[in-house]
C-alpha positions as CSV (number, residue, x, y, z in Angstrom):
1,X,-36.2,27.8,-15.9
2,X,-35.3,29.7,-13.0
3,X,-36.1,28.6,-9.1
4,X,-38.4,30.4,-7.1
5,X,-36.7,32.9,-4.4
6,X,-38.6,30.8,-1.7
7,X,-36.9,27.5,-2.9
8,X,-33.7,29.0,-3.6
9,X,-32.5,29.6,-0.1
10,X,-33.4,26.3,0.8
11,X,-31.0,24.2,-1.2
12,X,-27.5,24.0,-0.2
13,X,-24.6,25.4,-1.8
14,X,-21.3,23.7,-3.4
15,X,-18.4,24.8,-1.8
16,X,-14.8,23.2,-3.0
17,X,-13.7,21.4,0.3
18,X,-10.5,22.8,1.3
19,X,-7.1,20.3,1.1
20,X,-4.8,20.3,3.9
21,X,-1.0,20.8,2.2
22,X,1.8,18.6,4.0
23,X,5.2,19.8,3.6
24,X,6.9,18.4,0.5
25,X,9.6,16.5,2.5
26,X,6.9,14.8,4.4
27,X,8.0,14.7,8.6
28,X,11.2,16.2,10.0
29,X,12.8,13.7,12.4
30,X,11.6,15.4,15.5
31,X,8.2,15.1,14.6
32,X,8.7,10.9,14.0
33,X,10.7,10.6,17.2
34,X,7.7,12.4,18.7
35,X,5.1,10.2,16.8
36,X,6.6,6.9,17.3
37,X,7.3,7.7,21.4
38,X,3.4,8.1,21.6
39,X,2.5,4.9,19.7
40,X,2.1,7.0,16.4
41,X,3.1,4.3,14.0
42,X,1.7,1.7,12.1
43,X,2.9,-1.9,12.6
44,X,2.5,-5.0,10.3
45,X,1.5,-8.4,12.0
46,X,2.2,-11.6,10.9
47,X,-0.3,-13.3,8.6
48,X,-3.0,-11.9,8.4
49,X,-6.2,-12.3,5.1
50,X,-6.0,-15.6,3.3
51,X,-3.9,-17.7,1.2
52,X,-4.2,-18.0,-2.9
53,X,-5.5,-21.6,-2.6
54,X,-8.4,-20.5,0.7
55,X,-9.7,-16.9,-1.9
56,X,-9.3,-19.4,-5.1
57,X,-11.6,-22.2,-3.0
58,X,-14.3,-19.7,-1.4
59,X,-14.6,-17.9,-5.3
60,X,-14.7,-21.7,-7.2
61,X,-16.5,-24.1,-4.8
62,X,-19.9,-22.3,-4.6
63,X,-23.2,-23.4,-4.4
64,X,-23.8,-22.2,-8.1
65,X,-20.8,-24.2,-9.7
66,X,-22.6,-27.1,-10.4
67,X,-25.2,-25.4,-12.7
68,X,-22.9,-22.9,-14.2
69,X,-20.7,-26.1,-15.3
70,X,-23.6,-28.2,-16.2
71,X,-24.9,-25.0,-18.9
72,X,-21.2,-24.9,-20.1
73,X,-21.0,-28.2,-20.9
74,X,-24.4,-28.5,-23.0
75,X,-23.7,-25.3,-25.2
């Protein structure tokens, strides 16, 4: 089945998307002085998300717990 010439000009075309290649020893030390002088850098704050216990409580304590335990239990 082949597409009419009026239709075929009108779809858009593949192309591979072209990849940017970084150096294979990643940034010479000039360039992270320069980075980190400007406020380039990435920092880690304290505590930040949730504990085990608050993800554990949110997933377990829900609304449909009650029903899902109560069909367990009469299997």
């Amino acid at each position: 089945m082949s597409v009419p010439e009026s239709r075929a000009s009108t779809h858009p075309v593949a192309t591979p998307t072209v990849l940017r290649m970084w150096p294979a020893g990643g940034l010479t030390a000039t360039e992270v002085a320069a980075r980190t002088a400007g406020g380039g850098v990435n920092t880690a704050s304290g505590a930040e998300g949730r504990t085990m216990v608050q993800i554990a409580r949110a997933n377990v304590l829900t609304r449909f717990t009650p029903s899902l335990a109560h069909s367990l239990w009469w299997c």
